[in-house]
N, C-alpha and C positions, 0 to 999 in steps of 0.2 A: 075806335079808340081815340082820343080826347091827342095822345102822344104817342107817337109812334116808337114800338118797339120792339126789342130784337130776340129771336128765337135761335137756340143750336141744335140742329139735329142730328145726331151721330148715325151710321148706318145706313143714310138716305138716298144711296143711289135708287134704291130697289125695295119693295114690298111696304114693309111699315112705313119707314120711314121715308120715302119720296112719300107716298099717300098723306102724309102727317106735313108733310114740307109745301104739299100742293094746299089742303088746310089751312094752315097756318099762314099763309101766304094770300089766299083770297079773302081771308079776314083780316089783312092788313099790317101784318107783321112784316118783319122783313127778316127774311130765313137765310140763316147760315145752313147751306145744305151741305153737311163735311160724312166724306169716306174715301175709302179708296181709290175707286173706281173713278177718274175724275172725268171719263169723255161721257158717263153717264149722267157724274151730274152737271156738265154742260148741257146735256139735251133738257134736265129739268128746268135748270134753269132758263134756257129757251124760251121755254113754258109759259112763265110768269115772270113779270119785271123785280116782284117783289122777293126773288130766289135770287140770291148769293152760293156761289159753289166754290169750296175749298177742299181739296184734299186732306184726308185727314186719315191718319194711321193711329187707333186709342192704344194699341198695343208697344207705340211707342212714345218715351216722355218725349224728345225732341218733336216729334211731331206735334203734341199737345202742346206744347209750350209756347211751335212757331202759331197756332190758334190766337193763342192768348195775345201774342204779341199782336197779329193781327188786326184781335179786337182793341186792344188797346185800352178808351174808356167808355165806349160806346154801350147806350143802355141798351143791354144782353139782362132779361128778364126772366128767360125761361131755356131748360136744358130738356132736351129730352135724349138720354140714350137709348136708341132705338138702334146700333151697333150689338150684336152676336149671335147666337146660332145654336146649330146641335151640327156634329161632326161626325158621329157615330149612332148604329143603333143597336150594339155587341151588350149581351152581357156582361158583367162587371169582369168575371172569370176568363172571358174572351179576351176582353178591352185592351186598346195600346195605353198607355200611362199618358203616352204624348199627348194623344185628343184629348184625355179629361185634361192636362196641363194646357195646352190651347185654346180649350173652352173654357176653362177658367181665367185665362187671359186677357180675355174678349168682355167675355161677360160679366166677371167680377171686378178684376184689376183693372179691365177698361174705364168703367162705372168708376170706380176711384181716383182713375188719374180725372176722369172729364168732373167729377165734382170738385175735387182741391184747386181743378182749374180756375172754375167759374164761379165759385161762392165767393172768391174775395172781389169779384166784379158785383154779383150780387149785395153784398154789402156795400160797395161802394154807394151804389143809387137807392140801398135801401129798398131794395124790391127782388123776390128771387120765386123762381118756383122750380124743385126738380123731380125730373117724371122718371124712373125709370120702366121701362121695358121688359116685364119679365113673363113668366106662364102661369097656367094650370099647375106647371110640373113643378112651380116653387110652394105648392100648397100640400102636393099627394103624388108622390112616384109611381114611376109603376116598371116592369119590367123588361129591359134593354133601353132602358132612358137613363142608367145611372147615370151617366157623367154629365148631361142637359140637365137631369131634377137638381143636382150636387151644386150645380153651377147658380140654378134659379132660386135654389133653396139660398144660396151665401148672399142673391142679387137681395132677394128678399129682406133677407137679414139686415141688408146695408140701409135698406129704408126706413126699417124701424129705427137702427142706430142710431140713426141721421135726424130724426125727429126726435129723440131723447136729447142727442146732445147739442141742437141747432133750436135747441125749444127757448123760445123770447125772442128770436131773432125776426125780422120779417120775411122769413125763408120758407115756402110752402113745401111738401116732399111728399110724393103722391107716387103710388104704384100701380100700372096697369097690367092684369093678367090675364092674359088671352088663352082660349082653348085653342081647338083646332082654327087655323085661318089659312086656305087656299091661296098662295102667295106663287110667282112662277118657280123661286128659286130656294125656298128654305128645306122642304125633301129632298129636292133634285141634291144639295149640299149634302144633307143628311145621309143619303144611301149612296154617295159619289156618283153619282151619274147615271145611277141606274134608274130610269125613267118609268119602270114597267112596277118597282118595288116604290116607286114614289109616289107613283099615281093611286098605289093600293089602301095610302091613308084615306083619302079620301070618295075610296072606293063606295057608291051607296048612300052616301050624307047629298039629302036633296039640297041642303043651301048649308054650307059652310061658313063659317065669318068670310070677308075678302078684306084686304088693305085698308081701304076705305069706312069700314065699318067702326076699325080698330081707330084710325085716325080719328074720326066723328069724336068717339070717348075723348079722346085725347085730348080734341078742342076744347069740347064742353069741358073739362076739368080746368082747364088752364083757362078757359075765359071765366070764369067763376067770379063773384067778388074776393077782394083778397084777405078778408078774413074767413072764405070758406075752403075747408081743406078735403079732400076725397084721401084718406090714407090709403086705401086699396081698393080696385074695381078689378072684378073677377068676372070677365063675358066669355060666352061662351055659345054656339050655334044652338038651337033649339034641341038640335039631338043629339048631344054630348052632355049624358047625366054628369060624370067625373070625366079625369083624365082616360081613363082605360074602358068604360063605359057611353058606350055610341051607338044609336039606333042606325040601321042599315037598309035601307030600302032593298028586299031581296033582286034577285037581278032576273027577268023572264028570257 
């Protein structure tokens, strides 16, 4: 890149988004790696010179806001949320109310505070592009995912919105949705700890997406010329027809 510029990753201590912050970062960006966890993303940023770690809470405005200040006017070109999850795998009749309410939190409302953040920075330099992070599950549900597809299906939505009403502006707004992707920590979340039910996703799938895979998409979209736009990319491991639909290596 001709000028050097700046990336924010939500999410990034672990899975997508460290994988996407290591990316982005050997191709020259200089990556705001922002989540929670901050002794994680000190170790990434360890990593690579070109990794920035800030804590970052999207379920909170002050936290988003201390970002912004942060950033200040620094050209911040690209957003990626890559911040939320799945909390449950209950049917809908089971489900607590709280988890769909916290995965929506995460995943929706998050996605909105981090956009209203950084689009008036993106206008500022006249350059933007935002990626969100969503699944399979915002395309085709399937059963005990309700409150994951509810959430992916709203993230979804937001993307489209965002291209309707940001259209002329030089704001690119690009969706990537992942199938299955072997990650250490997003089943282990899902079924709370239960190791034995998390391992059994990907019980049989000889090659699963990994971190890295998803990142790769992610670059390539975001290095693009910037009149090219990716509105949605839907990847998925060679053996996952749909969501609920997976070939299984039987087990000898």
């Amino acid at each position: 890149m001709s000028t050097r510029e700046y990336a924010v990753i939500t999410g990034a201590s672990s899975g997508i988004g460290a994988a996407t912050a290591r990316a982005l970062a050997d191709n020259g960006y200089h990556v705001i790696a922002a989540a929670r966890r901050i002794d994680k993303l000190k170790e990434l940023a360890a990593s690579n010179e070109n990794i920035e770690a800030f804590e970052l809470d999207v379920t909170d405005q002050v936290s988003v806001d201390a970002l912004v200040a942060h950033l200040g006017s620094a050209p911040v070109s690209i957003l990626v949320h890559s911040a939320g999850g799945a909390f449950d795998a209950d049917s809908v009749m089971d489900s607590d109310p709280a988890l769909w309410q916290k995965t929506f939190d995460i995943n929706v409302v998050g996605a909105v505070r981090m956009v209203k953040a950084l689009t008036p920075i993106f206008r500022l330099h006249r350059k933007g592009h935002i990626v969100l992070i969503t699944s399979t599950a915002a395309h085709r549900t399937y059963e005990n995912g309700g409150s994951y597809a509810a959430a992916k299906f709203g993230e979804a939505s937001l993307v489209d919105t965002l291209r309707l009403e940001l259209n002329g502006e030089p704001i690119r707004i690009s969706e990537i949705a992942p199938g299955i992707v072997k990650t250490e920590e997003f089943a282990n979340i899902r079924y709370k700890g239960n190791t034995e039910a998390a391992a059994k996703i990907y019980e049989g799938i000889e090659k699963p997406l990994i971190a890295e895979d998803v990142a790769e998409a992610i670059r390539w979209v975001v290095m693009l010329p910037d009149h090219f736009n990716v509105d949605s990319m839907l990847i998925k491991p060679l053996a996952q027809a749909v969501s609920h639909k997976v070939y299984r290596k039987p087990i000898r």
